[in-house]
BASETOR-102258 format. One record per residue: x, y, z of N, C-alpha, C in turn. Coordinates in steps of 0.001 Angstrom, whole numbers, plus 500000, padded with zeros to 6 digits. Last residue first. Layout:
BEGIN
XYZXYZXYZ...
***
This chain:
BEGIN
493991495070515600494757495617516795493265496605517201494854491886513315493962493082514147494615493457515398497639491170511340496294490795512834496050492177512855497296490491507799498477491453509323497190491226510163496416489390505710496311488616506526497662489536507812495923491722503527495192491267504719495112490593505856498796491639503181498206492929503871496974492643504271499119489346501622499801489669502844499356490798503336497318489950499805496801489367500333498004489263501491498343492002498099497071492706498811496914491140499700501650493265497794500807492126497370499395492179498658502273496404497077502357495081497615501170494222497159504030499292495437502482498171495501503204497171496037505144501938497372504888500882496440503839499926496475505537503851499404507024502656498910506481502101497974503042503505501374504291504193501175505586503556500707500805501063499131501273501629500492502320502546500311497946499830496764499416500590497369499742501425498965496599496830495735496717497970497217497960498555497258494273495487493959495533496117494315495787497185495397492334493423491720492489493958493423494330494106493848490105492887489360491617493106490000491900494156490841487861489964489382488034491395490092489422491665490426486147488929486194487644488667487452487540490015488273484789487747483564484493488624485060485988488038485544487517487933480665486433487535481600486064488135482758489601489600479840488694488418478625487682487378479570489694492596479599489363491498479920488739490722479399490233495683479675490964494898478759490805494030479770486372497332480280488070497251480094488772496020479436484443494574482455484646495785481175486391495841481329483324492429484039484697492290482519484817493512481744482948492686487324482631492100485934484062492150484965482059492376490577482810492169489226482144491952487940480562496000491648480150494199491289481411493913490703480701498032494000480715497855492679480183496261493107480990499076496740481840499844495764481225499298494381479811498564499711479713497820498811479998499454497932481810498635502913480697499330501895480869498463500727483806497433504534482618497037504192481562497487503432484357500768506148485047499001505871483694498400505500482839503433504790483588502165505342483583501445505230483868506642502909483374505052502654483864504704504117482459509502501711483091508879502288482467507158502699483329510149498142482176509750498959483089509815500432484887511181495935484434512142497125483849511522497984482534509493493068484255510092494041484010511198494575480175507135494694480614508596493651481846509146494246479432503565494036480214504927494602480512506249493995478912501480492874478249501556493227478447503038493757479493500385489161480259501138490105479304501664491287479779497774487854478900498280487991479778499159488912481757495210486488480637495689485752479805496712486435485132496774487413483374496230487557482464496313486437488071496343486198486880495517485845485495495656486334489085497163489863489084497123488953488190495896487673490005498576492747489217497380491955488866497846490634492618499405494754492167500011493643491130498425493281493302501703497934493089500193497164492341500270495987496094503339499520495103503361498537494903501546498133497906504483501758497309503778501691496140503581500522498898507152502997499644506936501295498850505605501035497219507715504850498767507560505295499601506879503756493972507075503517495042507765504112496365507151504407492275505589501872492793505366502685493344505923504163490987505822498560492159506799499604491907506431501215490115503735496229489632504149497780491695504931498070489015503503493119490540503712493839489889504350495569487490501783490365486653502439491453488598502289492825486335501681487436487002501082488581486610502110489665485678499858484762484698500845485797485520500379486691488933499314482873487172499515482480486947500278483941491326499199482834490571498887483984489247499040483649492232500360480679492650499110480539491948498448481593490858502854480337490906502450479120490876500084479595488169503203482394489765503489482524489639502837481073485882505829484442486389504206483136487427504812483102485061505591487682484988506007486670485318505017485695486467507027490693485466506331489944484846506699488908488853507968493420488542508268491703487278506966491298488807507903495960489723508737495469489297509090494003486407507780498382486640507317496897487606508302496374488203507063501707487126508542500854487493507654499307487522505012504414488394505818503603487640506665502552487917501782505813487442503439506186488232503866505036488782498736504129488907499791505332488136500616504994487927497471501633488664496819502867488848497701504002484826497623500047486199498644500467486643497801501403483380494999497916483335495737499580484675496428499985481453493798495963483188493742495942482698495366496872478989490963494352479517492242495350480872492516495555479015489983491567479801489289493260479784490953493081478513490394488539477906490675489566478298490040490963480132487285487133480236488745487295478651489058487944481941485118489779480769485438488680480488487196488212485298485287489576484470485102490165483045485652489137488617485696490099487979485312489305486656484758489793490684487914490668490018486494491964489200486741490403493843488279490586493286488615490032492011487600490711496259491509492121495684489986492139494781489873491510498817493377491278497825492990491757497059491654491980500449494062488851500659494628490085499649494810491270502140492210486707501051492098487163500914492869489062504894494002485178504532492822485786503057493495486442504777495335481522505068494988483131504492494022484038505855492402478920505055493676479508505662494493481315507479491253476332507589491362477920506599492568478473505563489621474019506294490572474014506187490785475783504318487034472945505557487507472961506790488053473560502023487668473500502069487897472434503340487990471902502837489191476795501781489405476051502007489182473986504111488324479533504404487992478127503330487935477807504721489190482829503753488906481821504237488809480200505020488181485915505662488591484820505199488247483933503139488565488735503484488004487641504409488909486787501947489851490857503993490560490488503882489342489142499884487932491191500134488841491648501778488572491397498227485733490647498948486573489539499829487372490383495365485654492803496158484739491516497057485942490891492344484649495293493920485518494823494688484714494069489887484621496224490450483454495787491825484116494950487519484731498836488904485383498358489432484148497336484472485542498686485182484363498089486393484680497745483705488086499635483389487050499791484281485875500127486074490387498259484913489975498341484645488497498883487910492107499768487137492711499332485969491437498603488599491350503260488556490903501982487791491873501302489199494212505445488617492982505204488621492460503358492558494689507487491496494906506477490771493760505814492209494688511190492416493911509788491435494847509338494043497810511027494284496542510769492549495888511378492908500920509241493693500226510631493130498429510544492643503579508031493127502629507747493248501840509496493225506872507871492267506641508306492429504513508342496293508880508191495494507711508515494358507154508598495025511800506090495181511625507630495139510109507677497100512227503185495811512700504098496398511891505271498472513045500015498472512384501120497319512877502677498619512064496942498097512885497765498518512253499017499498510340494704500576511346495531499734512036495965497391509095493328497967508313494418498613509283495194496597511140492094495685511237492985496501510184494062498619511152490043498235512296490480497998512279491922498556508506489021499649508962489276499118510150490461495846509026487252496081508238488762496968508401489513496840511077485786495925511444486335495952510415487626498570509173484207498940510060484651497994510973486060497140507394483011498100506889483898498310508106484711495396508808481635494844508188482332495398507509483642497633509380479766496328510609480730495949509781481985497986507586478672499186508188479140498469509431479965495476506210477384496151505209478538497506506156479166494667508695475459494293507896476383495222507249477367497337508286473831497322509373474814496729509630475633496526505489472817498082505547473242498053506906474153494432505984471132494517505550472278495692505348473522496023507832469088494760508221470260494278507581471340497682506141468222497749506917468561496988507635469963496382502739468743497003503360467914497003504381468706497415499503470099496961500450470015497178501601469500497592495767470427498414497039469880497173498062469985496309494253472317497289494602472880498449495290471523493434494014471208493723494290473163495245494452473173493644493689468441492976495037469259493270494991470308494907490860468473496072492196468330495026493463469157494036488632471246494150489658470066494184490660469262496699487654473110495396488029473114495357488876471664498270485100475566497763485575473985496490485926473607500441485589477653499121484964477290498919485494475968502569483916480753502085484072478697500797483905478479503473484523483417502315484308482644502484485072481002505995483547485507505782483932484106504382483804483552505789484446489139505451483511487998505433484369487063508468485407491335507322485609490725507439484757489541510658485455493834510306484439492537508587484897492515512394487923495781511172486503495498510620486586494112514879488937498076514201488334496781512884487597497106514468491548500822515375489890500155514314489568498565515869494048502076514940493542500942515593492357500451516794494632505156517253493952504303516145493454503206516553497753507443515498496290506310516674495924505767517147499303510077517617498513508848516837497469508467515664502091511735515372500578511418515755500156510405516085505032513517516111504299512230515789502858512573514608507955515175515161506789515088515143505689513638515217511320516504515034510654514832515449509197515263513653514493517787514124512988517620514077512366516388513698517301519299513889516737517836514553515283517815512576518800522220513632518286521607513092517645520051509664519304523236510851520102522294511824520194521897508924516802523933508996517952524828509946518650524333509729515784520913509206515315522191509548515697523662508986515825517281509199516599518909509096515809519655510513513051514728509737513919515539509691514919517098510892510600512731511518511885513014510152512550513921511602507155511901510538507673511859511562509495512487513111505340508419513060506073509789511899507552510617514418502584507473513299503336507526512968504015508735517010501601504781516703502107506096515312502909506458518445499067503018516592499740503454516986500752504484520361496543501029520064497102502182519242498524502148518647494435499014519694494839499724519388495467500758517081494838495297517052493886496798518092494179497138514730497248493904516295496492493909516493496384495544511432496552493422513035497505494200513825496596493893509274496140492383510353496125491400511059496512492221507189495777494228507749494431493716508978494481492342508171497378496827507648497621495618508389496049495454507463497590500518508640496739499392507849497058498188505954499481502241505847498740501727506791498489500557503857500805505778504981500975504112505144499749503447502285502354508656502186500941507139503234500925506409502079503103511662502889503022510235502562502132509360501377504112514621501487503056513798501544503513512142502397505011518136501925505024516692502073504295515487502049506152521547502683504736520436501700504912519168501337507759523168502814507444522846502718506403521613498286506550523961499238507601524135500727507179524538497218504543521018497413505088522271498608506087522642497859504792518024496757503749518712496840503940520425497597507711515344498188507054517058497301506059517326499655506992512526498445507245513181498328506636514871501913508881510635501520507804511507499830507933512136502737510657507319502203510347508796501980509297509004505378511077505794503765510076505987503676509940506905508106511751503130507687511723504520505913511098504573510366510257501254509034510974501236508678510346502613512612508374500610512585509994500521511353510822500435511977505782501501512064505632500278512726507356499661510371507568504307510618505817503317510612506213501937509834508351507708510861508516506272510838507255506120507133509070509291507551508108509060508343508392507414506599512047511819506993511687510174506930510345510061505002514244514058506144512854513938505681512128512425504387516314515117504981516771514001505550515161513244504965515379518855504649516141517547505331516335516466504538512732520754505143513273519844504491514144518638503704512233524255502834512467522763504270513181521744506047509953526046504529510998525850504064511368524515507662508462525312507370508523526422506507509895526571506851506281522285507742507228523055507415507796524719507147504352519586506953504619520848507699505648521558506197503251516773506689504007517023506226504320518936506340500785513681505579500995515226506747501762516171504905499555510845506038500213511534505170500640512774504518496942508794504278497660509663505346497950510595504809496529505577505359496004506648504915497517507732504435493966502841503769495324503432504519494842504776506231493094499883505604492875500952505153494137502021507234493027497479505700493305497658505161493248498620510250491070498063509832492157497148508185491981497118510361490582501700510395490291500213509960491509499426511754491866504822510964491897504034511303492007502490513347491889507390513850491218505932512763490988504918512475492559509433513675493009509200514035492792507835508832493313510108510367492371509557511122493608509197507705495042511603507211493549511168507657492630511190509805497479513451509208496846512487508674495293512358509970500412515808510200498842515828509573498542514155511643502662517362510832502265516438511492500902516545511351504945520471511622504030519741511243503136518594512593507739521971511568507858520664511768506190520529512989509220525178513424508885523898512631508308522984512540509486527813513192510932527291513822510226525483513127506572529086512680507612529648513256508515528521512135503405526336513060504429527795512300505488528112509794502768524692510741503447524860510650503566526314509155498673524124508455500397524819509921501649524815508353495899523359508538497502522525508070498113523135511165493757524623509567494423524767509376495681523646513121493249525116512349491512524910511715492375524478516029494986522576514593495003523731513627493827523511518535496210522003518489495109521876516818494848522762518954499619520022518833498946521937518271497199521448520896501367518742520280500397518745520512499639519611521058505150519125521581503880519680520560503179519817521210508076517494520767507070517809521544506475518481520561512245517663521901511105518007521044509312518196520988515174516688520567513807516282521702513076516855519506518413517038520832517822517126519934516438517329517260520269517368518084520318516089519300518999515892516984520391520808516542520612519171517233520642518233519105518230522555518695519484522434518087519555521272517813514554522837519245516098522698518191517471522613517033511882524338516896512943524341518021514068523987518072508534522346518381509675523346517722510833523619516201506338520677516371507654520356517293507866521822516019502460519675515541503889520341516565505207520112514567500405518078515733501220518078515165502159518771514188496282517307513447497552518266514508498923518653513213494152515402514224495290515166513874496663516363509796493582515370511367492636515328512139494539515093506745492557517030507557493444516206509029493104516399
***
């Protein structure tokens, strides 16, 4: 872990930092310390946060972006964080900070990011007019539909998530991801996921522990299928030809969720695989490849 900041002990209510220079990540006596992944994380990138202190902290937050998220403990004192660069932020300067009790004092430590750039590919493609004009009714379709996901991403629950997450299928073969898309011309949004292209029917397996947030049809995702995670952690597949899961379930690493296929707006089996974290969508294959703990 890079950037290591610790806390002082004060009285409740009252805030005071100092950034400690450390070979090691452990807090001092009577103080809170956070550490991060990177200091300089790209646009989509996922970055783990790591929180130490000198006994159990209550109530303890991780602040990003202006919305609070629990941590999850991996031993006593030290807790762990996910968040994540949106592949649209505006690049510069980040601050991410965790807040919490510790023997009834009120601690707060920060960590400066620098969001640096990155070059995403132009994909032009051309498809015909039914897949990419739509009339009315479908137009309030796809604004429900957005909306309703919208919904279920802003929940928030208990960590359930923890490193490594496993491929969701087999044969990782990842493409597109933050593309910039030209549909027919016309500039769309960018591609906020990956796309593995594979036979339809390939099994496709939850990457972590977690509860089916939503399963079902989507106008533009056909049978998808959104795992909740916890700690704002969600992974979405999309295109199955088959949905193996009922929402509400509870899932683990490794359950089988579906097959690929091509329903929805596709012009072949492909499985699109996306993972949001606190802050935004990242790119799902730097989030698999973070080590196990």
């Amino acid at each position: 872990m890079t950037g290591v900041h610790s806390l002082r002990r004060m009285p409740a209510g009252v805030l005071l930092w100092l950034i400690v220079g450390a070979p090691a990540f452990a807090a001092p006596d009577g103080s809170l310390s956070i550490a991060v992944s990177t200091g300089t994380p790209a646009l989509g990138d996922p970055v783990v946060v790591e929180v130490a202190a000198n006994g159990a902290v209550a109530n303890l937050v991780l602040r990003w972006k202006g919305a609070d998220w629990p941590m999850r403990k991996i031993a006593t004192g030290r807790y762990e964080g996910l968040i994540g660069v949106d592949l649209d932020d505006p690049e510069g300067p980040a601050v991410v900070a965790a807040e919490g009790f510790l023997e009834g004092a009120r601690f707060r430590a920060e960590a400066a990011l620098t969001i640096s750039p990155r070059k995403f590919a132009v994909q032009e493609l051309t498809l015909p007019k039914g897949m990419a004009e739509f009339d009315d009714a479908t137009l309030a379709r796809i604004g429900a539909e957005a909306a309703e996901l919208s919904r279920r991403f802003s929940r928030v629950t208990f960590p359930r998530w923890r490193t490594p997450f496993l491929p969701p299928v087999e044969e990782y073969r990842p493409a597109n991801f933050g593309a910039r898309r030209v549909i027919n011309g016309d500039r769309r949004m960018p591609h906020a996921a990956v796309d593995i292209h594979l036979p339809a029917g390939t099994p496709v397996q939850a990457i972590a522990d977690g509860q089916v947030a939503f399963a079902g049809e989507q106008f533009f995702a056909g049978r998808s299928v959104v795992i909740d995670h916890g700690g704002g952690v969600f992974s979405v597949y999309y295109h199955l030809k088959e949905v193996s899961v009922a929402e509400g379930r509870e899932i683990s690493r490794g359950d089988r969720v579906g097959s690929v296929g091509a329903t929805g707006r596709a012009t072949g089996p492909h499985l699109h695989f996306g993972v949001r974290v606190p802050g935004g969508r990242v790119d799902p294959t730097l989030l698999l490849a973070l080590p196990g703990r």
